[in-house]
mmCIF file of the C-alpha atoms, coordinates in Angstrom:
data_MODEL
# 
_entry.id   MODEL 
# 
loop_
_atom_site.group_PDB 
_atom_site.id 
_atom_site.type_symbol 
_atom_site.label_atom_id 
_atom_site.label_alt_id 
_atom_site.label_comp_id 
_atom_site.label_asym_id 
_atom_site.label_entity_id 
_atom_site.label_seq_id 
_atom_site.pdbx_PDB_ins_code 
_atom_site.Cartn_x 
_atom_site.Cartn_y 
_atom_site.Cartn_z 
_atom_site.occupancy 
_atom_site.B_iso_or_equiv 
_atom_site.pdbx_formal_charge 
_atom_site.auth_seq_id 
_atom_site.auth_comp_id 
_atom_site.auth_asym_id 
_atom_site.auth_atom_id 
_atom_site.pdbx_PDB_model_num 
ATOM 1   C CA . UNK A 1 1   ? 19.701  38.440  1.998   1.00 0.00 ? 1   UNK A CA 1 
ATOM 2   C CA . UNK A 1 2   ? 17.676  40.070  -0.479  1.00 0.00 ? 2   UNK A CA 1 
ATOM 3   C CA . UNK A 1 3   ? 15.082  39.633  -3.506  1.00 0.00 ? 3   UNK A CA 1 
ATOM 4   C CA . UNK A 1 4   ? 15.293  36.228  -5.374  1.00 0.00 ? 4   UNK A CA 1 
ATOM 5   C CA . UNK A 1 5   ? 17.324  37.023  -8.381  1.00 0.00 ? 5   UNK A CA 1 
ATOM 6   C CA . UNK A 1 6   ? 15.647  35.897  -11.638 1.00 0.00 ? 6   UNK A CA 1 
ATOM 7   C CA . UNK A 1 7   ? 16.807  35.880  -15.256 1.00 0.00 ? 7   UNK A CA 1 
ATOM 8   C CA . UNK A 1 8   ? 16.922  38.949  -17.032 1.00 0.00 ? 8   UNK A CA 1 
ATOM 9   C CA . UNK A 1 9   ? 13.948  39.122  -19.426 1.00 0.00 ? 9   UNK A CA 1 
ATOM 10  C CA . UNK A 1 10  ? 11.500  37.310  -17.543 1.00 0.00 ? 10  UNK A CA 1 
ATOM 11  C CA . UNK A 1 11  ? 8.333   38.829  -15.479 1.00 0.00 ? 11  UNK A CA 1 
ATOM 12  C CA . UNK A 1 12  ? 7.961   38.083  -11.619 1.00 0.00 ? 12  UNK A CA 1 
ATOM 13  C CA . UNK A 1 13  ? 5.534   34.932  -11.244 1.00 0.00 ? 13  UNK A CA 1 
ATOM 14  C CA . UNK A 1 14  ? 6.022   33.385  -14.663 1.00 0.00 ? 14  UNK A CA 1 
ATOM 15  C CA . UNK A 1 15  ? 7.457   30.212  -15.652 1.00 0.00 ? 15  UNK A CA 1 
ATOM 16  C CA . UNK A 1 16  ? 10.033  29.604  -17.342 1.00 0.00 ? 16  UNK A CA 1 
ATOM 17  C CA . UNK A 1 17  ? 9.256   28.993  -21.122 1.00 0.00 ? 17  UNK A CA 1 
ATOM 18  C CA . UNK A 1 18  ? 8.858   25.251  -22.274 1.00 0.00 ? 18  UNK A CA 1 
ATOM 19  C CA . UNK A 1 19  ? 11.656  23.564  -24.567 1.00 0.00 ? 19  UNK A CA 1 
ATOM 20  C CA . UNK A 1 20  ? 10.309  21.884  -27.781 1.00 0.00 ? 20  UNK A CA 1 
ATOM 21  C CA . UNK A 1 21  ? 9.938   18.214  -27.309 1.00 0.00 ? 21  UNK A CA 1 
ATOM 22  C CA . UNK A 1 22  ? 12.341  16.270  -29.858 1.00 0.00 ? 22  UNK A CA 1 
ATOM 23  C CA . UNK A 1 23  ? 10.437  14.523  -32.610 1.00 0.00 ? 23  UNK A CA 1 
ATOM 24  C CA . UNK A 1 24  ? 10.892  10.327  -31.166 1.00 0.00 ? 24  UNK A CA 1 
ATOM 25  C CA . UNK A 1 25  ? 11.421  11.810  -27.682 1.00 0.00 ? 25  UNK A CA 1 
ATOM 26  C CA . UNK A 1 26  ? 9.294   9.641   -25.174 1.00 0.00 ? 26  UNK A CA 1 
ATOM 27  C CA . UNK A 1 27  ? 7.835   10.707  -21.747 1.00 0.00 ? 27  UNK A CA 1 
ATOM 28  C CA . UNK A 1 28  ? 9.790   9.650   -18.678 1.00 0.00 ? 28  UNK A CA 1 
ATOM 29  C CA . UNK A 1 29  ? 7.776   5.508   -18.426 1.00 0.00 ? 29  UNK A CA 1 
ATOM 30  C CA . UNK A 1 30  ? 5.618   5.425   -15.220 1.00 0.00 ? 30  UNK A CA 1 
ATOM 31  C CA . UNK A 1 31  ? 6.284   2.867   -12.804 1.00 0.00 ? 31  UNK A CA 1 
ATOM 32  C CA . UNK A 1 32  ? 7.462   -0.490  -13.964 1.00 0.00 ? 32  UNK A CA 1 
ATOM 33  C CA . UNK A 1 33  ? 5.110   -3.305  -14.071 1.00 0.00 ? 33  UNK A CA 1 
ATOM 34  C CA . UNK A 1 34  ? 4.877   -5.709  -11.452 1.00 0.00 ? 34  UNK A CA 1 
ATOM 35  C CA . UNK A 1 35  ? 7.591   -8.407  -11.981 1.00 0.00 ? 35  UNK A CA 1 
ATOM 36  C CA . UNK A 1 36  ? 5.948   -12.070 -12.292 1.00 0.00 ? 36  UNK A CA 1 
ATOM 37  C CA . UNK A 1 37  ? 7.877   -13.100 -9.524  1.00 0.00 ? 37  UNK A CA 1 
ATOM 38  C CA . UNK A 1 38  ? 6.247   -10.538 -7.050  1.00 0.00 ? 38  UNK A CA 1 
ATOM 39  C CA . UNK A 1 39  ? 3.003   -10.936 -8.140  1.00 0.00 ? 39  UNK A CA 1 
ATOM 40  C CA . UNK A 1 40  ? 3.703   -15.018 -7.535  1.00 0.00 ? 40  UNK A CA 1 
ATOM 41  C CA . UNK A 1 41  ? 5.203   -14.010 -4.305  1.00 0.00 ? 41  UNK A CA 1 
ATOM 42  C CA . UNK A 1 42  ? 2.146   -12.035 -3.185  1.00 0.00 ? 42  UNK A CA 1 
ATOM 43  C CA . UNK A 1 43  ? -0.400  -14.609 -4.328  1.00 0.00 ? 43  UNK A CA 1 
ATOM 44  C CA . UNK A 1 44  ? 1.572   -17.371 -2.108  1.00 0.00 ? 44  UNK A CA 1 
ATOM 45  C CA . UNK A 1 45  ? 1.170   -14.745 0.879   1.00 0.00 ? 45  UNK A CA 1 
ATOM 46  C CA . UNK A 1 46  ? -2.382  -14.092 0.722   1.00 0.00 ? 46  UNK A CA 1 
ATOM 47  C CA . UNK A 1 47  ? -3.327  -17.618 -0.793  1.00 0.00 ? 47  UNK A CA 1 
ATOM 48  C CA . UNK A 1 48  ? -4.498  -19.328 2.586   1.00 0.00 ? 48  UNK A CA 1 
ATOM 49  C CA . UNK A 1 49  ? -7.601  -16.297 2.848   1.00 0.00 ? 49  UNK A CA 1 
ATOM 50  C CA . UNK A 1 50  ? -8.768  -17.889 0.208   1.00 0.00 ? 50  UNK A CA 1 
ATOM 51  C CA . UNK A 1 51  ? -11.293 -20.200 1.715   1.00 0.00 ? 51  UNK A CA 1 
ATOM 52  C CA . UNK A 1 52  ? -14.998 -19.298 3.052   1.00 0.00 ? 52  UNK A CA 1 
ATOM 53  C CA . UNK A 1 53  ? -13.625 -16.173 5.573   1.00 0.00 ? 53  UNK A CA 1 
ATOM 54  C CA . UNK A 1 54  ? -11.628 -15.034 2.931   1.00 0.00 ? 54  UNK A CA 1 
ATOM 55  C CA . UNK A 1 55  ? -13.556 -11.440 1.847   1.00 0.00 ? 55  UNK A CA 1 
ATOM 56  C CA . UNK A 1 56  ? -14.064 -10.763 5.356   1.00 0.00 ? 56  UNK A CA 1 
ATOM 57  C CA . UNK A 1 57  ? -10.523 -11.845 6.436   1.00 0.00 ? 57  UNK A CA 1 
ATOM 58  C CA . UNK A 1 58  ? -9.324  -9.218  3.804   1.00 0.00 ? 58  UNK A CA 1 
ATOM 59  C CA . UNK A 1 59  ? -11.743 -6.578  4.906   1.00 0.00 ? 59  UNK A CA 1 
ATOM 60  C CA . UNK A 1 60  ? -10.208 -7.706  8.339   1.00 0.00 ? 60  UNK A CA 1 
ATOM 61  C CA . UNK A 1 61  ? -6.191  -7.603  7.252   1.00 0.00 ? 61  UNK A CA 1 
ATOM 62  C CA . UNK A 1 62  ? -6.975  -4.159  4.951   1.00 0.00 ? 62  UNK A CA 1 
ATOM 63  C CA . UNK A 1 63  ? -8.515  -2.271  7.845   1.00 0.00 ? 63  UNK A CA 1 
ATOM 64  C CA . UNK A 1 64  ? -6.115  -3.486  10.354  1.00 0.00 ? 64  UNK A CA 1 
ATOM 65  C CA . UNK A 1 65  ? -3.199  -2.535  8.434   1.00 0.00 ? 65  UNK A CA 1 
ATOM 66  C CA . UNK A 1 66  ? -4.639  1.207   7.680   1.00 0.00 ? 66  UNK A CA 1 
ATOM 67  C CA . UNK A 1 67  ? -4.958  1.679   11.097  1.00 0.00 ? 67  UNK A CA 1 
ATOM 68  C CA . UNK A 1 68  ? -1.516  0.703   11.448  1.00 0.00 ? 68  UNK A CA 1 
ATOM 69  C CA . UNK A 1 69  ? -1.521  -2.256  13.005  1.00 0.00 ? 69  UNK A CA 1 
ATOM 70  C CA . UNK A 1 70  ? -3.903  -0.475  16.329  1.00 0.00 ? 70  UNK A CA 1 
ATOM 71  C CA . UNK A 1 71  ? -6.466  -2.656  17.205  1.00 0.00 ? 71  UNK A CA 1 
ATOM 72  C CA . UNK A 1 72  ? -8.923  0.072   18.680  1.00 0.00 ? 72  UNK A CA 1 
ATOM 73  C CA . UNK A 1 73  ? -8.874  2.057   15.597  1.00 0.00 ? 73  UNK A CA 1 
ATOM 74  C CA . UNK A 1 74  ? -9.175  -1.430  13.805  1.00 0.00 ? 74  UNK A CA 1 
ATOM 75  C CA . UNK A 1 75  ? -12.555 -2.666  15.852  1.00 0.00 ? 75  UNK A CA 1 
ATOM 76  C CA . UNK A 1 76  ? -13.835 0.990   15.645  1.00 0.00 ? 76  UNK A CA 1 
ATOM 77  C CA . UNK A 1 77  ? -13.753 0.898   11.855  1.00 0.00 ? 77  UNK A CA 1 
ATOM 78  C CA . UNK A 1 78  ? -14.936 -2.697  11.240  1.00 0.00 ? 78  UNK A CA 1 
ATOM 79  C CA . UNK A 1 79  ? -17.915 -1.436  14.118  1.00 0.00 ? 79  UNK A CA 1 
ATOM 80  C CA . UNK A 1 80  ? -17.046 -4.814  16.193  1.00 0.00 ? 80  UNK A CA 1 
ATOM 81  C CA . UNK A 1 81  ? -15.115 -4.258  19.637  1.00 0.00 ? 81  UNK A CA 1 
ATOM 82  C CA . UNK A 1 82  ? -11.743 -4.905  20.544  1.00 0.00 ? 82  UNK A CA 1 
ATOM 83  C CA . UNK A 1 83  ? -12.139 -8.100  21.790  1.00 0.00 ? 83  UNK A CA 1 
ATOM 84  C CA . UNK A 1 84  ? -13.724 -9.014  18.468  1.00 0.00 ? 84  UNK A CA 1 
ATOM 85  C CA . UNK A 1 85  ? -11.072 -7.758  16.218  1.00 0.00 ? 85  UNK A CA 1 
ATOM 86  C CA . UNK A 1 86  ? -8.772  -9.350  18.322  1.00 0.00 ? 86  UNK A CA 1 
ATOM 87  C CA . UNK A 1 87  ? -10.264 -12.596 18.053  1.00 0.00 ? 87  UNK A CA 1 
ATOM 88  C CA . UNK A 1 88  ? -10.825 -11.991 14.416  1.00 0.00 ? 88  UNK A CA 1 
ATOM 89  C CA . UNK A 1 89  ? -6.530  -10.968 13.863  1.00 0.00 ? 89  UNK A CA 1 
ATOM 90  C CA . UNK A 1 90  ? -5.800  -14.245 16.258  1.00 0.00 ? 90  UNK A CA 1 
ATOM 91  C CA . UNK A 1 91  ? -8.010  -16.570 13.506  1.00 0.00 ? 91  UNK A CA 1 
ATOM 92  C CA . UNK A 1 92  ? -5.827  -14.665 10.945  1.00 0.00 ? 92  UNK A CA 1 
ATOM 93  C CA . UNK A 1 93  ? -2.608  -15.773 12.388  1.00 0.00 ? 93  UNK A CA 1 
ATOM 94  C CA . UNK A 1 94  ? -3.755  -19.676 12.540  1.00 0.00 ? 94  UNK A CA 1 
ATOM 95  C CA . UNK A 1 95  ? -4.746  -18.915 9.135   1.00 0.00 ? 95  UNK A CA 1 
ATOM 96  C CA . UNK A 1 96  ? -1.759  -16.590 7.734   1.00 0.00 ? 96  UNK A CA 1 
ATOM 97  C CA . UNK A 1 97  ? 0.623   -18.924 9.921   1.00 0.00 ? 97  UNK A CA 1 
ATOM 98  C CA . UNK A 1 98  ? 2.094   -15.755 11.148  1.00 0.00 ? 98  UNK A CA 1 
ATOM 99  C CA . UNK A 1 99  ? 2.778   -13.365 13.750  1.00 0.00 ? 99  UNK A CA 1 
ATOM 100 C CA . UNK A 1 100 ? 0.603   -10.279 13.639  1.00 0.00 ? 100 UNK A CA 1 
ATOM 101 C CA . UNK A 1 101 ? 0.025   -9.117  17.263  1.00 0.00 ? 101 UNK A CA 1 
ATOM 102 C CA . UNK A 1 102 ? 2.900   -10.373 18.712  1.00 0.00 ? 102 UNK A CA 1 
ATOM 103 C CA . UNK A 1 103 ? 6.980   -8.794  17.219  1.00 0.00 ? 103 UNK A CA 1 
ATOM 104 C CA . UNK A 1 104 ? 7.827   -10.303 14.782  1.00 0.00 ? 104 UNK A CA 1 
ATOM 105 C CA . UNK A 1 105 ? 4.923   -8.897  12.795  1.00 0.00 ? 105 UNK A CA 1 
ATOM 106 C CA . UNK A 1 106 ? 4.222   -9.999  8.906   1.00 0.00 ? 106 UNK A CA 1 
ATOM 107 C CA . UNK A 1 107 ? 2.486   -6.450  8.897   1.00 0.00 ? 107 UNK A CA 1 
ATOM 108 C CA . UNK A 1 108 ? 4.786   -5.144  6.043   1.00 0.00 ? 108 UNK A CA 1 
ATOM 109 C CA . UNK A 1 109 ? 4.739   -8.642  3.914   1.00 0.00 ? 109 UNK A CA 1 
ATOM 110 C CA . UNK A 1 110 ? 1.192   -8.384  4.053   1.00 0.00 ? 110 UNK A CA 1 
ATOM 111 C CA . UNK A 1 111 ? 1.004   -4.784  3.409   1.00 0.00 ? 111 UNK A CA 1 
ATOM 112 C CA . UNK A 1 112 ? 3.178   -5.315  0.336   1.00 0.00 ? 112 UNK A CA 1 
ATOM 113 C CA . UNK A 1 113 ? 1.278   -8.289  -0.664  1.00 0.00 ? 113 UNK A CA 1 
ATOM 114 C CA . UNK A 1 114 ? -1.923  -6.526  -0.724  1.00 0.00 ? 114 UNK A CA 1 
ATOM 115 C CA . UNK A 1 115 ? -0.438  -3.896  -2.782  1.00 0.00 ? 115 UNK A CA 1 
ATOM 116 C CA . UNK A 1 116 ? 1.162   -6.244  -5.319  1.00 0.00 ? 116 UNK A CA 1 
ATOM 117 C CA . UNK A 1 117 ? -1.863  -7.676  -6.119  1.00 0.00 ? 117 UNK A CA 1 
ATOM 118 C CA . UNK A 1 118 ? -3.390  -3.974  -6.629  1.00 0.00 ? 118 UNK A CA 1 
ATOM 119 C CA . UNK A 1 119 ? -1.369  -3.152  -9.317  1.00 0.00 ? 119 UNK A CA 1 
ATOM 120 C CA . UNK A 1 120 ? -2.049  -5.099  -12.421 1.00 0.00 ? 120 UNK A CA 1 
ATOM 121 C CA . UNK A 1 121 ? 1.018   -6.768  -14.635 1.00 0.00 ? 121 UNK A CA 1 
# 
């Protein structure tokens, strides 16, 4: 091995010198906007917690699905015991009219859902 070489000219530790930008040159766009489609897709997912449970159904799905789908570290954030957030995740199922504590899990359409809705057309 040895030292790093480095362009002649140029100090240890400093960058290398910015280009101009181009008069008309545009920044690299951020990421796209939600397609219609996915935001009607999302809303169709998430659309039967929309009744009298549905904040707490959400606070429910949300912490469930940062804990990774766990249920102790779920009924240790909501402060509720296991049991409870297991009974809570089984009224989401009859609900969601899917799986989510038994393979196959909607975990990932829900967590992309959830996320589609986040980000704002």
């Amino acid at each position: 091995g040895g030292a790093p070489s480095r362009p002649a000219g140029r100090a240890p530790g400093r960058a290398a010198p910015r280009r101009p930008r181009r008069a008309g040159a545009r920044r690299p766009p951020g990421p796209p906007p939600p397609r219609p489609a996915v935001q009607e897709w999302a809303a169709r997912q998430l659309a039967p917690m929309g009744g009298p449970a549905g904040p707490a159904a959400e606070e429910t799905l949300r912490t469930w699905l940062g804990c990774e789908g766990r249920l102790g570290p779920t009924a240790a954030e909501l402060g509720i015991s296991v049991p409870g957030a297991r009974k809570r995740l089984t009224r989401l199922e009859t609900v969601l009219q899917r799986s989510l504590l038994r393979p196959p899990s909607a975990r990932y359409d829900l967590w992309l859902a959830l996320r589609a809705q986040e980000v704002k057309p």
